[in-house]
N, C-alpha and C positions, 0 to 999 in steps of 0.2 A: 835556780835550775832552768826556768824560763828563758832566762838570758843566757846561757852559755847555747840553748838549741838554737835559740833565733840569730846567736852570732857564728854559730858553728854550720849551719847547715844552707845555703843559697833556697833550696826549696822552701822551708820554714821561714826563711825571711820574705818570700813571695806572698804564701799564704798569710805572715802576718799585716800583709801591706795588703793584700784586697780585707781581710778583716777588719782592718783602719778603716777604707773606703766606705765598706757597708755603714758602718756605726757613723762614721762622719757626716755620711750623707743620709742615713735617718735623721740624726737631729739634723741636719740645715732645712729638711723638709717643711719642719714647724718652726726654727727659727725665721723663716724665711716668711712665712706666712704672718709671725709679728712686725717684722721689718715690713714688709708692706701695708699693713695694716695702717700702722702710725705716718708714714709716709703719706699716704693718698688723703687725708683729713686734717691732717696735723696744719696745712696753711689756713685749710676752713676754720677750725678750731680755733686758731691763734685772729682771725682776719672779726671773729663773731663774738669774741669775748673782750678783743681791744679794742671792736666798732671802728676798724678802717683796715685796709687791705694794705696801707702803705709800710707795715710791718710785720704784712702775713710769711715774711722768708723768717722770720725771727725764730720759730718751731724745728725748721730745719737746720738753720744755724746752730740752733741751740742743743738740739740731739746729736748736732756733727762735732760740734765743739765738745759735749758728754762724751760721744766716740774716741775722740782725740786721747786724752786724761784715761780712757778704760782701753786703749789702744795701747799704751805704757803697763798699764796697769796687767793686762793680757801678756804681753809680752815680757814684760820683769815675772811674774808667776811660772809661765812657761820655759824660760829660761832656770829657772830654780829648782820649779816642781814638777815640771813635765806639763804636754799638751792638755792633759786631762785635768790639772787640776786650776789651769788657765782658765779653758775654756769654759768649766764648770763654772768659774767664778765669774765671769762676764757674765752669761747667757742670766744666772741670778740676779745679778746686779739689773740686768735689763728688764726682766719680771718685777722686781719693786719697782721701775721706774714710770712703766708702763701701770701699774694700780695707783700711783701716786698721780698719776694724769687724770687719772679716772675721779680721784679724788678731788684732784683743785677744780675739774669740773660741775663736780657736784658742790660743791659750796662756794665756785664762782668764786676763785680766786687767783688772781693773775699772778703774786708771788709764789705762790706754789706750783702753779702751770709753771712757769719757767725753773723751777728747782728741778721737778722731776722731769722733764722733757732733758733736762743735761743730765741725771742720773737714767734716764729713759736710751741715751745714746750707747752705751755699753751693749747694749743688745747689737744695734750696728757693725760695730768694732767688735767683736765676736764674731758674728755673724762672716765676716772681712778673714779674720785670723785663722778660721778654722779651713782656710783655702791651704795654710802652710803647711797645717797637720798630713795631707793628704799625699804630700810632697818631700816626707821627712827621708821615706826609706827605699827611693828611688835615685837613680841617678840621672844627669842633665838631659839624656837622651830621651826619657818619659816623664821628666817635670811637665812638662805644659801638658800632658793629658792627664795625669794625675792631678792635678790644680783644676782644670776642667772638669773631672767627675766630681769633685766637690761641688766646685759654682752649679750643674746645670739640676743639682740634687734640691738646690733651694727654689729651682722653677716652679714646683708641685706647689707649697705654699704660698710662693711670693705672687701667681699668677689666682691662687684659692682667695687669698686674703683680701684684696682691693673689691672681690665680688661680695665678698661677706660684710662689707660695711652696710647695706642696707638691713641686713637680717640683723646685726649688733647694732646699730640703731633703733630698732625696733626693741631690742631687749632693754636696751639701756634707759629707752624711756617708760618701759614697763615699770621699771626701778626706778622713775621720778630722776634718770639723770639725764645729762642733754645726749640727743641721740649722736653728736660727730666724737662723744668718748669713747663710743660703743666699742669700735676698732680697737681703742688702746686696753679695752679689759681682754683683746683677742689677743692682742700682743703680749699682754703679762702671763696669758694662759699657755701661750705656742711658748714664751723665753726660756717658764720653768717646765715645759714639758723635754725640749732641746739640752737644758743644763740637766736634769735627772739622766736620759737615756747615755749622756757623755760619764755621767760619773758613773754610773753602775757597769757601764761596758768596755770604756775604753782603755781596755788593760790588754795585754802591757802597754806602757808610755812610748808612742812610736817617736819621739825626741828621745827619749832614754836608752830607748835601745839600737836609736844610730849610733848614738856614744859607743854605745858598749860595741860595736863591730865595729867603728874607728879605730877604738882601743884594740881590741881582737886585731885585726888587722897590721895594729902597728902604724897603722895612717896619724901620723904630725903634720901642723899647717905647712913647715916648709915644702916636706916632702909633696905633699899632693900638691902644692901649688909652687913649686918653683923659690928662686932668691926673693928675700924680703924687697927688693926695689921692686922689682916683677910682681912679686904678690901686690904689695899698695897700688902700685896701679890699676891692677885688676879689678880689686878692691872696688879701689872709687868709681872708676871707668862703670864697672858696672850696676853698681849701687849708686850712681847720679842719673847714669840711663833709665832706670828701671823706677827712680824716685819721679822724675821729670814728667815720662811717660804718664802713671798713676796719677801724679796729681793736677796736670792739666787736663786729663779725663774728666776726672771729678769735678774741676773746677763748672765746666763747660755741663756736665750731666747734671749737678745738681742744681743751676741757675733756672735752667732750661722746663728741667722737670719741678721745680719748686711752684713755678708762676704756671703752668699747664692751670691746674685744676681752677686758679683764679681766673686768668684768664676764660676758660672754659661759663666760671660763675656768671663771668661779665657778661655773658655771650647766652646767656639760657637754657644753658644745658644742667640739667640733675644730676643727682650724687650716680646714680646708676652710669650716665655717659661717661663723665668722669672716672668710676670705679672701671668702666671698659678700656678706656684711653691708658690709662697707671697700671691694665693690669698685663695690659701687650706691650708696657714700655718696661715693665719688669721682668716679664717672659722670654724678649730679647737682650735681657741685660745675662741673660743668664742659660737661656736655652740652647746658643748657638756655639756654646763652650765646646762638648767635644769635639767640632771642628775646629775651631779656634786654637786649641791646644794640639790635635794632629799637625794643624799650620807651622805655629811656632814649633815644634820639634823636629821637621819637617822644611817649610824655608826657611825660617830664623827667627830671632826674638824682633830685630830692627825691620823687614819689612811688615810685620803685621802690627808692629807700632807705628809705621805710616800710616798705614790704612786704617787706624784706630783717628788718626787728624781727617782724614779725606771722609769717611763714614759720618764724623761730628758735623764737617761740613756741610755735607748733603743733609743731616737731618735739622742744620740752621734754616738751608735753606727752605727746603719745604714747609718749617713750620713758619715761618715768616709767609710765605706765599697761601698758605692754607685759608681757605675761605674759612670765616669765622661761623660757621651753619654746620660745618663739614665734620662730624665723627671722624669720619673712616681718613680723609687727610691728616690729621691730628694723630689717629694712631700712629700712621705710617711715618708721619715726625719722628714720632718718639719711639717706633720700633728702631728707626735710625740710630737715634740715640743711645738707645739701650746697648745695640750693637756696637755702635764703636765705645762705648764705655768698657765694655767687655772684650775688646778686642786687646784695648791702651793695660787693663787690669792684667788678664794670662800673659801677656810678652810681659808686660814690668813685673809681674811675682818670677817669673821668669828669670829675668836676666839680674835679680836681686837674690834669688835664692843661689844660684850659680856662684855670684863672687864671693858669698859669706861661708867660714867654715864653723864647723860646728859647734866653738866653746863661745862663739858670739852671737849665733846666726835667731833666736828668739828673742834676741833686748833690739836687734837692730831692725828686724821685720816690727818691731812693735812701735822703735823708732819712726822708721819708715811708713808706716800706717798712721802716727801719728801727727806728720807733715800732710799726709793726704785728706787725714779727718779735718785738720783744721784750714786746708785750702776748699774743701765744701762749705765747710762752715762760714769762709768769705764767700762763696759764691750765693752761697743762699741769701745773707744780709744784703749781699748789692745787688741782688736780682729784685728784693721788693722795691727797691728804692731806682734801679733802671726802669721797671713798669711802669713807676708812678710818676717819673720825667719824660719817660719817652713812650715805649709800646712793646708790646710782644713782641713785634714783628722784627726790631731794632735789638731788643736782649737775645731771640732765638739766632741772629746774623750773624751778632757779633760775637756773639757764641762759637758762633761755627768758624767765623775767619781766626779766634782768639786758637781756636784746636789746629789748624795747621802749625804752629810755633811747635809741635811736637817736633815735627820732621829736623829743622834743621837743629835742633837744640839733641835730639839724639845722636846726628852723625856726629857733632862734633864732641860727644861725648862714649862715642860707641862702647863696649866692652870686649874686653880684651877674655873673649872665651868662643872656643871652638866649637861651640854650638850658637854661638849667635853670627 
């Protein structure tokens, strides 16, 4: 009965799509707060228990590379079972992986730190997928602020979580365990609070019931998209744009922000500056979403993935130029950062949810996330191993100069849709 109102009625499909938003963006709230959590320690962590920093990106690689695998894993579910029982299943999977860190710490063991830091990444890839949900039952003209109200819902936690590592430190050695686990018992506690509030609430299935109003509708792939030459093109054109975009972002944000807090160790600063630096590079990853999305709907998906390369750049460059004594420098790096990370993410969820139609559109976003999880996951591994050859100053540059390759790799793959 549900589904005949929500495909029958334009108003009731309104109302079911700010009712998606709510519920999506409660859980990103606490999902976001785990994602940071594990993030801002996880180099210390890895840097303290192998006794050398020349493989402290391995943490991050290795939760991006978990991402990658629960990134499929999210998107084969949701493609099958609907949003809901995806995302429920990632955000779990990230709560065990996140107590299993807790645990290899406690008994000091490096094979296990590496099992669960890749089961620990699911939470990530989650955390990522549930930007699509927000964007199921709108059309092209309000994707990028519907994908925005997700993103800037994770700001709450994700800017909470980095300041919490001192107080879960302190508990965790309350508990005889080492204090930089402390974060990841935060993160198992925010994953499965995020995976409960999705299951108990997000009903109906907002992928379930675009179906059912495609169907209603009488909407088929040709019809909405033209002859099959036309459609492929589309297709690619805009699912290579929007791949491209995403995963040189990532590449360039996770290098960048991986060696931060190392860098930062080297330099004399505490888990407190640190947790300040990780927690405005997260805030801007994520806070300046509903403009970002007004943008993209607004002048298009292609000029604010330029500006997603030109913002990487400027934040190469100042963190490279940043006096090593300087907090407040170091934020502004990495507020840079955070921003064009987010700028390159809403135009590429963008211009990739546009060309997909709906009997493929959750295996290939899963797809698609799971080319982005694992070019972090290279970024992270050669970011320990660039510090340790050269400098921050030289990873944060060429960072920045690697992010302009956005621009022209976009145009010559632009997408063939009338919103971009």
């Amino acid at each position: 009965m549900a589904a005949i109102i929500y495909t029958d009625s334009p108003a009731a499909r309104e109302a079911l799509h700010r009712r998606t938003l709510v519920v999506v963006m409660a859980s990103q709230v606490f999902s976001g707060a785990g994602l940071a959590a594990g993030i801002t320690v996880g180099a210390l962590l890895a840097a303290d228990m192998l006794g050398t920093s020349s493989l402290s990106g391995l943490p991050v690689a290795l939760f991006t590379a978990g991402s990658a695998g629960a990134a499929l894993m999210v998107g084969g579910l949701s493609q099958r079972f609907g949003r809901r029982t995806g995302l429920t299943a990632g955000y779990t999977t990230g709560a065990l992986g996140g107590a299993g860190v807790v645990l290899a710490a406690a008994v000091d063991s490096i094979p296990l730190l590496m099992l669960f830091l890749l089961v620990y990444g699911a939470g990530t890839a989650t955390n990522l997928q549930a930007r699509y949900a927000g964007a199921d039952l709108v059309g092209p003209g309000r994707r990028g602020r519907a994908v925005s109200s997700v993103l800037v819902a994770t700001t709450l936690g994700a800017v909470a979580g980095p300041n919490l590592v001192a107080a879960t430190g302190h508990v965790a050695q309350h508990w005889g365990i080492p204090a930089l686990a402390g974060p990841f018992g935060l993160a198992a506690l925010a994953y499965a609070v995020a995976g409960t509030v999705l299951f108990a609430l997000l009903r109906p299935d907002p992928l379930q019931i675009s179906r059912r109003i495609a169907a209603a509708e009488q909407e088929t792939v040709a019809a909405d998209v033209g002859p099959a030459p036309a459609r492929a093109k589309r297709y690619a054109g805009g699912v290579t744009a929007g791949a491209v975009t995403m995963v040189i972002t990532q590449i360039v944000m996770v290098a960048v922000m991986t060696m931060t807090p190392i860098h930062m160790q080297a330099h004399g600063h505490d888990l407190s500056a640190t947790g300040l630096v990780i927690a405005v590079h997260i805030g801007a990853m994520y806070l300046p979403s509903p403009l970002t999305g007004l943008l993209v709907d607004r002048l298009g998906r292609i000029p604010v993935a330029a500006a997603a390369g030109l913002a990487l750049l400027a934040a190469g460059v100042v963190a490279a130029t940043a006096p090593t004594g300087s907090v407040a420098a170091l934020a502004a790096a990495l507020a840079l950062l955070g921003l064009g990370w987010n700028l390159g993410l809403v135009s590429g969820t963008a211009m990739i949810t546009d060309a997909l139609p709906l009997h493929t559109r959750a295996r290939t976003q899963g797809t698609v996330d799971l080319c982005v999880a694992l070019a972090g996951a290279g970024g992270g591994i050669a970011s320990g191993m660039v510090l340790s050859a050269t400098s921050y100053a030289a990873l944060a540059l060429g960072g920045g100069i690697l992010a302009l390759a956005v621009i022209p790799l976009i145009t010559l793959r632009r997408p063939d849709s009338a919103t971009a």
